[in-house]
C-alpha positions as CSV (number, residue, x, y, z in Angstrom):
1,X,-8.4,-7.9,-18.2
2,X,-7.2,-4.7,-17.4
3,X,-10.6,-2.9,-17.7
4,X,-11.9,-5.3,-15.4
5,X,-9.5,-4.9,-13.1
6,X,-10.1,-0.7,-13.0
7,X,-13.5,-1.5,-12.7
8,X,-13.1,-3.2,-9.7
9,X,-10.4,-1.0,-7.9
10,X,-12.8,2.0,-8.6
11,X,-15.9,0.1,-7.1
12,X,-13.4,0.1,-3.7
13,X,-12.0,3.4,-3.9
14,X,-13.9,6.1,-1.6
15,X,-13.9,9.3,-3.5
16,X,-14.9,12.2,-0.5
17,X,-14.6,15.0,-3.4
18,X,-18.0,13.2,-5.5
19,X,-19.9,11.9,-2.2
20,X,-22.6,15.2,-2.8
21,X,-22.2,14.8,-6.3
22,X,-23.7,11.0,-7.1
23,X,-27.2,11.9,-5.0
24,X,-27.5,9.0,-2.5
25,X,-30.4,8.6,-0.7
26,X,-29.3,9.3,3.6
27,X,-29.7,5.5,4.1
28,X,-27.3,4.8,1.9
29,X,-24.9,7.3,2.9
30,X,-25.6,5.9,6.6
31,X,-24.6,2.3,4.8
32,X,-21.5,3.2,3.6
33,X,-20.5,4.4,6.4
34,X,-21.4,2.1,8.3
35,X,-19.5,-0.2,6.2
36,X,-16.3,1.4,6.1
37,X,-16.0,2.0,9.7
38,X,-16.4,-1.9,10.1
39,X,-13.6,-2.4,7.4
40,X,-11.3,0.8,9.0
41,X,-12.1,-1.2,12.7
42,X,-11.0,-4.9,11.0
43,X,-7.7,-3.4,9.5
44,X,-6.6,-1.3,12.6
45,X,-7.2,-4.0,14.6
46,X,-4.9,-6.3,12.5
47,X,-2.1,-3.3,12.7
48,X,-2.0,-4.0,16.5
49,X,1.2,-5.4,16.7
50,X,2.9,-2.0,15.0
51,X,1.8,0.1,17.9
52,X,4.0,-1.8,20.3
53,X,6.8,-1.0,18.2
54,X,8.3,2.4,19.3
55,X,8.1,5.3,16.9
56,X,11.6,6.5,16.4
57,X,14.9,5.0,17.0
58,X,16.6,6.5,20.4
59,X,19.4,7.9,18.2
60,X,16.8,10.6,16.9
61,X,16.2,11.9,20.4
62,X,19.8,13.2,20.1
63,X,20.7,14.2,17.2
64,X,24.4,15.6,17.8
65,X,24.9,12.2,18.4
66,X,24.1,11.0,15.0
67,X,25.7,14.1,13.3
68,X,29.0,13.7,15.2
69,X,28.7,10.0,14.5
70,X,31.5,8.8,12.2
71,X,29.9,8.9,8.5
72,X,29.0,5.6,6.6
73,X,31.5,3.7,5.1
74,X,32.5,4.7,1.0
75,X,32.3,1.1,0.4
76,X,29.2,0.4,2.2
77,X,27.6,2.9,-0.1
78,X,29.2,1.4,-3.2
79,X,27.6,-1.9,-2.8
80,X,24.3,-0.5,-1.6
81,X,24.3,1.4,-4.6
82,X,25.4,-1.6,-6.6
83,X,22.3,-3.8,-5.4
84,X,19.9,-1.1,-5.7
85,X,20.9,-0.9,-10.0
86,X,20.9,-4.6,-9.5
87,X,17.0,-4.7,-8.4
88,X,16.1,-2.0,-10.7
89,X,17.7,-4.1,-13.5
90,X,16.0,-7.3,-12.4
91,X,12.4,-5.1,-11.9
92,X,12.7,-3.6,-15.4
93,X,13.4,-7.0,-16.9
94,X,9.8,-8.1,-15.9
95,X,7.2,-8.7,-18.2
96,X,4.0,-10.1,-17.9
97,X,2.5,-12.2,-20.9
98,X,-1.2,-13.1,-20.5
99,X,-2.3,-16.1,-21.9
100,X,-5.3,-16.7,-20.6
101,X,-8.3,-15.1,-18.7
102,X,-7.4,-14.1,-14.6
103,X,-10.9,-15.5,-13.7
104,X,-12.2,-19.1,-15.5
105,X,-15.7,-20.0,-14.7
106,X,-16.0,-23.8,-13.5
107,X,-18.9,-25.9,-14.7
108,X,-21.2,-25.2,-11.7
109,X,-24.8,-24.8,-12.6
């Protein structure tokens, strides 16, 4: 499963540093380009929303203002910390046990 899974993240992975290196023909350089300018265009345009969002909180403008702010509370950070070891915990206690194959084939001829 997991070899299968490599094999298909490295199909999808654009290495830049090998592009001289595997010889394609200029057509199918032009291809893949072509290709993953359509998928960049798709994903950027379904990131619109973010861009109306603005890029850093007013506070940051003025940052005397957020130094001479009175500091964060001890117990505030006490039971941030607490959660945080909590989730760690809980996401080191995961294991996955595979049973069976990720992809069945169904009886289509």
């Amino acid at each position: 499963m997991l070899s299968s899974i490599l094999a298909k993240t490295a199909i999808n992975i654009i290495d830049v540093s090998a592009a001289d290196s595997q010889g394609m023909e200029q057509h199918e350089y032009m291809d893949r380009a072509r290709q993953y300018s359509t998928r960049l265009a798709m994903l950027s345009n379904s990131l619109t929303h973010w861009k109306k969002l603005p890029l850093l909180p007013s506070l940051t403008n003025q940052p005397h203002q957020v130094l001479a702010s009175d500091p964060v509370p001890f117990a505030d950070l006490q039971q941030v910390s607490r959660i945080a070891a909590y989730a760690f915990s809980a996401l080191s206690q995961i294991r996955v046990d595979a049973k069976e194959e990720l992809v069945v084939q169904f009886g289509i001829p």
